[in-house]
C-alpha positions as CSV (number, residue, x, y, z in Angstrom):
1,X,-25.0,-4.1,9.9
2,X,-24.1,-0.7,11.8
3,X,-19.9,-0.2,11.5
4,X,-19.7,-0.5,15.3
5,X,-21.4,-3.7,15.9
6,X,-19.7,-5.5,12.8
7,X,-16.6,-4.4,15.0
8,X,-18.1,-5.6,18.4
9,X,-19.0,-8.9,16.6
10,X,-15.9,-9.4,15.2
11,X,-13.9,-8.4,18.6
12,X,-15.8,-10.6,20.8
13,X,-16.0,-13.8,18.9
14,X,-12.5,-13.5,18.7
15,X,-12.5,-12.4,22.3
16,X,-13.7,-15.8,22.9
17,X,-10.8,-17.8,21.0
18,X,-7.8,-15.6,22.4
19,X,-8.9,-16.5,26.0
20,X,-9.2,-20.5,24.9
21,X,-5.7,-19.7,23.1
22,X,-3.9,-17.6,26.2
23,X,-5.0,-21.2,28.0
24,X,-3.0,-23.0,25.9
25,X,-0.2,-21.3,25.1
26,X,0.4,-20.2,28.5
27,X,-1.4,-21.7,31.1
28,X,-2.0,-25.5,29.9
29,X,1.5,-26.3,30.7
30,X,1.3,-25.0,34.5
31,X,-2.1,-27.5,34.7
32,X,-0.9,-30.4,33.4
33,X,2.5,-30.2,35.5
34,X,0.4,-29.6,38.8
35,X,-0.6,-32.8,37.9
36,X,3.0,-34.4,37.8
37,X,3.0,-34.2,33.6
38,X,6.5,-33.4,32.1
39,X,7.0,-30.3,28.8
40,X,6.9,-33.8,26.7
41,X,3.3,-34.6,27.3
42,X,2.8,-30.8,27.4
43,X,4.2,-30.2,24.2
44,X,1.6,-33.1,22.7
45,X,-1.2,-32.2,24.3
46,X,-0.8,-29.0,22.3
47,X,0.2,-30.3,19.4
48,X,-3.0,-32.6,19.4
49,X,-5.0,-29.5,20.5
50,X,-3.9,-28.0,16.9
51,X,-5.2,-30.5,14.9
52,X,-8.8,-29.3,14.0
53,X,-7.3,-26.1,12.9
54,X,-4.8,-27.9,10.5
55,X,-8.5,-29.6,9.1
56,X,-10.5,-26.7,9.5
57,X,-9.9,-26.8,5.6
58,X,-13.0,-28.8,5.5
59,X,-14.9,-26.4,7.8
60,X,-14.4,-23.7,5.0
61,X,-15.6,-25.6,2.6
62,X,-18.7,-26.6,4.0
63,X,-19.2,-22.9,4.9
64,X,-18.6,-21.6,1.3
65,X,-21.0,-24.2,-0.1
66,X,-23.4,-25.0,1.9
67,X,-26.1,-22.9,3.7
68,X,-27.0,-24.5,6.9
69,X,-30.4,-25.1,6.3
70,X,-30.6,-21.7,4.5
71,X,-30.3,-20.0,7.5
72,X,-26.5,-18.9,5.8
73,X,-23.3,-19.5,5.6
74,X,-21.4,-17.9,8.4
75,X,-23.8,-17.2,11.5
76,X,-25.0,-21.2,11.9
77,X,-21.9,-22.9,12.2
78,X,-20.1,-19.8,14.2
79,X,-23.3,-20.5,17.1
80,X,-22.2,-24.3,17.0
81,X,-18.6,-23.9,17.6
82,X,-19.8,-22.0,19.9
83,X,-21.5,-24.2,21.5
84,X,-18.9,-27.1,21.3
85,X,-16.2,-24.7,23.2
86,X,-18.8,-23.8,26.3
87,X,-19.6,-27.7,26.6
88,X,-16.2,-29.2,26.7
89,X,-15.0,-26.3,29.0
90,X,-17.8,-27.6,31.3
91,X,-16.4,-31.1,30.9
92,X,-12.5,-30.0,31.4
93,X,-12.4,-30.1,35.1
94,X,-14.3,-33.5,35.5
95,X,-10.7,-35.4,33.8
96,X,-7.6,-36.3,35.6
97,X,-5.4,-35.6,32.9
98,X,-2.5,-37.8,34.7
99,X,-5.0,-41.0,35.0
100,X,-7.2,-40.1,31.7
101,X,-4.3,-38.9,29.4
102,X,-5.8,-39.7,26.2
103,X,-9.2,-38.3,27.6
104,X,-8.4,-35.1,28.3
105,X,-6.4,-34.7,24.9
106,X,-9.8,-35.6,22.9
107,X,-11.8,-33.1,25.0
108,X,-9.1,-30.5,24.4
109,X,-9.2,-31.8,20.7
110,X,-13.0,-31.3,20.3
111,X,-13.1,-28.3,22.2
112,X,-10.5,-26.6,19.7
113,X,-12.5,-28.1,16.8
114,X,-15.5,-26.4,17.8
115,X,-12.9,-23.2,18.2
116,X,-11.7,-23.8,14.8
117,X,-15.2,-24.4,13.2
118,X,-16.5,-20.7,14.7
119,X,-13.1,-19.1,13.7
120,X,-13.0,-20.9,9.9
121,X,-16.7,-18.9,9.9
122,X,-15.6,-15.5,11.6
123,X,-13.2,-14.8,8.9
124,X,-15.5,-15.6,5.7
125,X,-17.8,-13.5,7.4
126,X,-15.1,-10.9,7.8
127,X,-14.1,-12.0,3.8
128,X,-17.7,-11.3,3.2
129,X,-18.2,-8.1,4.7
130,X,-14.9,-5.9,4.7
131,X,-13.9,-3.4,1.8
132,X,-10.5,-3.2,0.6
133,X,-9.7,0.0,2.6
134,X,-11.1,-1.7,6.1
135,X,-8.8,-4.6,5.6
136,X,-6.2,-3.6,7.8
137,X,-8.0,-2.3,10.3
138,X,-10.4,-5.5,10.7
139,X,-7.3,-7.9,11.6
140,X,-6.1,-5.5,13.5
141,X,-9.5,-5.3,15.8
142,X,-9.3,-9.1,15.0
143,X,-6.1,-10.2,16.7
144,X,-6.6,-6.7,19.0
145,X,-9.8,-8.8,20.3
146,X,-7.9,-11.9,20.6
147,X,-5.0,-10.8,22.9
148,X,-7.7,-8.9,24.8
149,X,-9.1,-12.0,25.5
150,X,-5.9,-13.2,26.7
151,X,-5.2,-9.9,29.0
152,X,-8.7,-10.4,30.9
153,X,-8.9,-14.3,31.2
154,X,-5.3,-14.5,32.0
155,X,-5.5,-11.8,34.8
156,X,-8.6,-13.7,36.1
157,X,-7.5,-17.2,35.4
158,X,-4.6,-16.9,38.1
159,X,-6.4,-15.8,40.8
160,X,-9.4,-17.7,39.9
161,X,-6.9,-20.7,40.7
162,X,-5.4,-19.8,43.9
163,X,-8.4,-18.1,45.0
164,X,-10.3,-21.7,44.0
165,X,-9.8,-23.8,42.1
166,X,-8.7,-24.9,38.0
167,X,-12.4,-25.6,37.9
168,X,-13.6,-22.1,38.6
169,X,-11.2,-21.1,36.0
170,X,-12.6,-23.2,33.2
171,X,-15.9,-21.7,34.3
172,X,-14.7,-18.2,33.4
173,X,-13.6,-19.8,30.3
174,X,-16.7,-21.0,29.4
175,X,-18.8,-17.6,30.6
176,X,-16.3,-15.7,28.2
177,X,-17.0,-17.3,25.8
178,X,-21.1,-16.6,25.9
179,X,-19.8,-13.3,25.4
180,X,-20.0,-12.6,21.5
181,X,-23.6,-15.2,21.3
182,X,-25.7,-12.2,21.2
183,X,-24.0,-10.2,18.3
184,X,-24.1,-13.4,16.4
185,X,-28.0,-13.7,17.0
186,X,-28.3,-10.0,15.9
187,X,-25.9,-10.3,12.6
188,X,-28.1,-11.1,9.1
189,X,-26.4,-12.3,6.4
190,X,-26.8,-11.2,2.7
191,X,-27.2,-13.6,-0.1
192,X,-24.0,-14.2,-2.1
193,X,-23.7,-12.2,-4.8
194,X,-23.2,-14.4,-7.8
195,X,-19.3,-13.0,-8.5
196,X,-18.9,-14.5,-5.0
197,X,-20.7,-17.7,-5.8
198,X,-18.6,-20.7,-4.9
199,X,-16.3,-22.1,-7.9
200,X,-13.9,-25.0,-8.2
201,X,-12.1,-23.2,-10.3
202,X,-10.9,-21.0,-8.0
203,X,-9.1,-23.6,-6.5
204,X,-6.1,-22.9,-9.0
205,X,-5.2,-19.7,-6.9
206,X,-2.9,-22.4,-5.1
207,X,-1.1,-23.9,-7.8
208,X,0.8,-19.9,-8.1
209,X,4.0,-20.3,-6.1
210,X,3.6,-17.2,-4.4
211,X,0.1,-18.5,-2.5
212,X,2.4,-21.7,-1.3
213,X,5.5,-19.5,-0.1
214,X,2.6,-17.6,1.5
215,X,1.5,-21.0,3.1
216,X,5.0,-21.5,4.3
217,X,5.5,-18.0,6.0
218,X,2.8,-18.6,7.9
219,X,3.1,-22.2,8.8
220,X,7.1,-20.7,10.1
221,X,6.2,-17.3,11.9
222,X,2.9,-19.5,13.9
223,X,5.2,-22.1,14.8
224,X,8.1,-19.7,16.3
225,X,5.5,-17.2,18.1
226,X,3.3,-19.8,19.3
227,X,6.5,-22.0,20.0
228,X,8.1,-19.1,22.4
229,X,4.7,-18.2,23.9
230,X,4.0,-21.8,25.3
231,X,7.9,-21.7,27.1
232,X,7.4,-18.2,28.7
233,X,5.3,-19.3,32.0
234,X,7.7,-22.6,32.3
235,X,10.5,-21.0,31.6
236,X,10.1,-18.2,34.8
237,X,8.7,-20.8,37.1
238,X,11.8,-22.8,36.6
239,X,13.9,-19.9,37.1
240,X,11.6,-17.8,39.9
241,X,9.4,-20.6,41.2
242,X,6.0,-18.3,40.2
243,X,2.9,-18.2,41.2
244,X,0.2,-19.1,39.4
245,X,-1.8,-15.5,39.9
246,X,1.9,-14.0,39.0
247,X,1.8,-16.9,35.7
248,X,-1.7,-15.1,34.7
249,X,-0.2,-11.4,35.1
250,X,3.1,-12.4,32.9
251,X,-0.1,-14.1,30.4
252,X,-1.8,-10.2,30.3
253,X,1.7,-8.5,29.9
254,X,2.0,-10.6,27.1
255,X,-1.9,-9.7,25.6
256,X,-1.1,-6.5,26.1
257,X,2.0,-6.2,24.0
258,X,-0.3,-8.4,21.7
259,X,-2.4,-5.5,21.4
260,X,-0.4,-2.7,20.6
261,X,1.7,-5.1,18.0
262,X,-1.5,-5.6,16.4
263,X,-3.1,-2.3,16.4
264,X,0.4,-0.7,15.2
265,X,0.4,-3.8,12.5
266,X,-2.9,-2.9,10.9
267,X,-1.2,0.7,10.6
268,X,2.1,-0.4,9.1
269,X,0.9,-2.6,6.9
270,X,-0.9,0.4,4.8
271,X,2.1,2.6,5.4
272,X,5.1,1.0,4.5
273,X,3.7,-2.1,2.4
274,X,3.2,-5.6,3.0
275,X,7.1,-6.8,2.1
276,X,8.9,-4.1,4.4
277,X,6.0,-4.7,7.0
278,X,7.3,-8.7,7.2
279,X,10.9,-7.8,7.0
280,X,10.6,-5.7,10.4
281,X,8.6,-8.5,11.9
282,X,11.0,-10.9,11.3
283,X,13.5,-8.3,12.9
284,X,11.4,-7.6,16.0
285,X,10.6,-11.7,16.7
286,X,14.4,-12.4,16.1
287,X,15.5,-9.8,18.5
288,X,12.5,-10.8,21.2
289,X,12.6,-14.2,21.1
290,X,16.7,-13.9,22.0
291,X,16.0,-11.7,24.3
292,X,13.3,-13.8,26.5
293,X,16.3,-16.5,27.0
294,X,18.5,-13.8,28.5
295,X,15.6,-13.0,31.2
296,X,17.7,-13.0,34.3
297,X,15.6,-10.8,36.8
298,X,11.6,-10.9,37.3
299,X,12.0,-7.0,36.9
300,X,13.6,-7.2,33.0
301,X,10.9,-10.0,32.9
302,X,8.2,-7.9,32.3
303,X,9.5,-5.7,29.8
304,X,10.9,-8.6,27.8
305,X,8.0,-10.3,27.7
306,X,6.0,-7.2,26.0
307,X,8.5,-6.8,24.0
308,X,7.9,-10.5,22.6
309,X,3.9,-10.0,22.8
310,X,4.6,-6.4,20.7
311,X,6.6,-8.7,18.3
312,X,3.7,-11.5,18.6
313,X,0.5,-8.9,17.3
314,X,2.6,-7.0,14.8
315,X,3.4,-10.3,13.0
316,X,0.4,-12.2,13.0
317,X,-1.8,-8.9,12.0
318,X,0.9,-8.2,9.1
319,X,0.3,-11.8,8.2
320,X,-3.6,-11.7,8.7
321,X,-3.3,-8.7,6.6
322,X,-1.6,-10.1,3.4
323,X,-3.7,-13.1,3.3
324,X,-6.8,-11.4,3.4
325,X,-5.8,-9.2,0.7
326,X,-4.5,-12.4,-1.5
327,X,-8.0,-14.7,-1.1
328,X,-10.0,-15.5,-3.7
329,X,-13.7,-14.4,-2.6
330,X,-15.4,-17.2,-4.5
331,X,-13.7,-19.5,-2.3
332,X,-13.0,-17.2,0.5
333,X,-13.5,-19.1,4.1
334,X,-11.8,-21.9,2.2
335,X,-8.9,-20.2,0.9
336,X,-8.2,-18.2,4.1
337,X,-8.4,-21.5,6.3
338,X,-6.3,-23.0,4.4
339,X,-3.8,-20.6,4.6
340,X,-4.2,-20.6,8.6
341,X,-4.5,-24.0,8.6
342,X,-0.8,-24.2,7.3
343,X,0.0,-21.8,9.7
344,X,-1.7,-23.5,12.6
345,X,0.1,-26.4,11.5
346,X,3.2,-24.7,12.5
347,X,1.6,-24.1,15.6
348,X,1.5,-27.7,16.3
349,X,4.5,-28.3,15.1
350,X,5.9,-25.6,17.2
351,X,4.1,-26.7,20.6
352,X,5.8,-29.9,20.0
353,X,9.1,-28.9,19.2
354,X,9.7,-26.0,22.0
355,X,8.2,-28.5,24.3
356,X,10.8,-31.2,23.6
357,X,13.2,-28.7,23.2
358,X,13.1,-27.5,26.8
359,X,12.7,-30.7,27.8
360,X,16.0,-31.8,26.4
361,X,18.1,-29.0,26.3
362,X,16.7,-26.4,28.5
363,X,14.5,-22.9,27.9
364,X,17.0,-20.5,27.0
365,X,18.7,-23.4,23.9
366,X,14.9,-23.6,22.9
367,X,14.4,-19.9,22.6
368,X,17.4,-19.5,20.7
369,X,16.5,-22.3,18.1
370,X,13.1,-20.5,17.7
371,X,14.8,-17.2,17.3
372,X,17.1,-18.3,14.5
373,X,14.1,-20.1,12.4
374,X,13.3,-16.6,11.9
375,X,16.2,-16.2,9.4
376,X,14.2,-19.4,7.2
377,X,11.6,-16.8,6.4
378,X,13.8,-14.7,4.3
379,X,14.3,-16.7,1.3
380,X,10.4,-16.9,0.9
381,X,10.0,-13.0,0.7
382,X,11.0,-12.6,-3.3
383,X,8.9,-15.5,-4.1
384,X,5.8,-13.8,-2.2
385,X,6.1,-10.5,-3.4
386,X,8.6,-10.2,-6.7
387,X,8.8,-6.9,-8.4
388,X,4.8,-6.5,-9.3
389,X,3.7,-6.8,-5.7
390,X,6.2,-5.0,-3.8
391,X,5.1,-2.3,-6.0
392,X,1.8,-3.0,-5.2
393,X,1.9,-3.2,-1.4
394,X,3.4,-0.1,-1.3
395,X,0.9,1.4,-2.7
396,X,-2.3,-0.3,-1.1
């Protein structure tokens, strides 16, 4: 496959997810509460919505082992996720979350497990595919694809709702997320090489304490982004009664700081090293997260809020980054989703607590809990790295 269509596929398929995601984290609130919901049931609709990518352990698994029907590894499963998203986005607009509570959250639930099953997929593919020297750059273009998918359905999302209706916007959704099916049609996988042949024994990468503090960085920094990015929307509704056109444009500020956080990232990581790289994200998300309670004027709004979305991309892509380089390849979908599925278990975790927080105590407590977490992450950093791989990040 040509360099600039493994790119394209790679972007667009995760195109696809960042537009499902920007609905989530930003604009899932503003429908349920049009609906008379409070940030509790907010908070645990997202929390439920998580799940599958907690269990999408399983989903690498099955990809690593078994061929679907030797047609391959990667490209089957990625057209049935696929397929899963576009059909409950159809279904979305047909449930009255305030009558059919617990119907809407297993829609939402199966629609982020076919998410989950596609994205498991995307990155062994990626795994598969990428030299050591690319590995930067393809998260980068990765999470680079995702906020881009969060800019465009974001921007169109809001005025697709006051122009119409929610059920226009789920349409979008869905049409987005058609988007990457003909790159996966055109992609042909290789045979696994036999040094990339699946192997139990692999498995024993996670008994080293540096792949669990891993685990736990990423389970903290998901839970603290993802936590601030669900309050954002809420938070300047409550303050400057927005609309939901203005709610989509704060969304795309936010992408776009996504964007340039994760195309710097990709950068910095080869630059400086992996363990400086994390210490300035924790910096930057400290500092942002403060800042977005202090918002006291639409106008500093917008600036504070790409701040937090520059903040958002450089520390998921630094993240991305590391994890990719520390997989295993005979195990590699399976390592690498489990080590996002401990960090989208802080998602969860983190839609439920900065829900209940602002519920109980308020936007601008809640963003200042979710700031200091930040400083939990720097007792992890020796146990990660130690002396052998700061010396090696530096140098990779």
């Amino acid at each position: 496959m040509k360099k600039g269509i493994r790119y394209t596929l790679f972007a667009t398929l995760y195109l696809a997810q960042g537009a499902i995601m920007s609905y989530f984290t930003s604009l899932n609130a503003l429908y349920l509460q049009s609906y008379g919901l409070g940030m509790d049931k907010v908070g645990l609709i997202g929390t439920i919505a998580m799940i599958p990518f907690v269990i999408k352990i399983f989903f690498g698994l099955l990809s690593d082992k078994v061929s679907f029907f030797n047609l391959g590894h990667r490209k089957p499963y990625i057209l049935i996720g696929l397929a899963i998203q576009i059909l409950c986005l159809v279904v979305v607009p047909l449930i009255n979350p305030a009558q059919n509570f617990w119907l809407f959250a297993l829609d939402a639930f199966v629609l982020m497990a076919g998410m989950a099953l596609y994205d498991t997929c995307t990155d062994g593919l990626a795994l598969d595919t990428t030299p050591v020297e690319e590995e930067g750059i393809i998260q980068g273009i990765m999470v680079a694809g995702r906020a881009l998918g969060m800019v465009l359905i974001s921007s169109v999302l809001g005025i697709l709702v006051d122009t119409f209706s929610w059920t226009a916007g789920f349409v979008a959704l869905a049409a987005l997320t058609i988007v990457p099916i003909p790159f996966v049609l055109s992609t042909k996988e290789a045979p696994k090489s036999v040094e990339k042949e699946f192997s139990w024994e692999a498995f024993k990468e996670f008994k080293k304490f540096s792949i669990i503090a891993l685990g736990l960085l990423g389970a903290l920094y998901s839970l603290i982004i993802n936590g601030a990015s669900q309050l954002v929307n809420p938070f300047l509704e409550s303050k400057f009664t927005i609309s939901y056109t203005t709610a989509g444009v704060v969304a795309s500020v936010l992408g776009i700081g996504i964007i340039a956080g994760s195309l710097v990232g990709g950068k910095i990581v080869d630059r400086i090293g992996q363990r400086k790289s994390v210490q300035l994200s924790l910096l930057v998300t400290l500092l942002s997260v403060i800042a977005l309670g202090a918002i006291n004027s639409p106008a500093v709004a917008w600036a504070l809020v790409f701040f937090f979305g520059v903040a958002f991309g450089l520390y998921e892509t630094v993240y991305f980054a590391i994890a990719m380089r520390e997989t295993n390849e005979r195990i590699a979908a399976t390592m690498f989703s489990i080590l996002m599925a401990v960090a989208n278990l802080g998602t969860g975790i983190g839609l439920g607590l900065s829900g209940a927080l602002a519920e109980g105590f308020g936007y601008p407590i809640a963003f200042g809990v979710l700031a200091a977490l930040n400083l939990l992450a720097i007792p992890l950093l020796p146990a990660i790295f130690g002396k052998r791989k700061t010396t090696a990040s530096t140098t990779s």
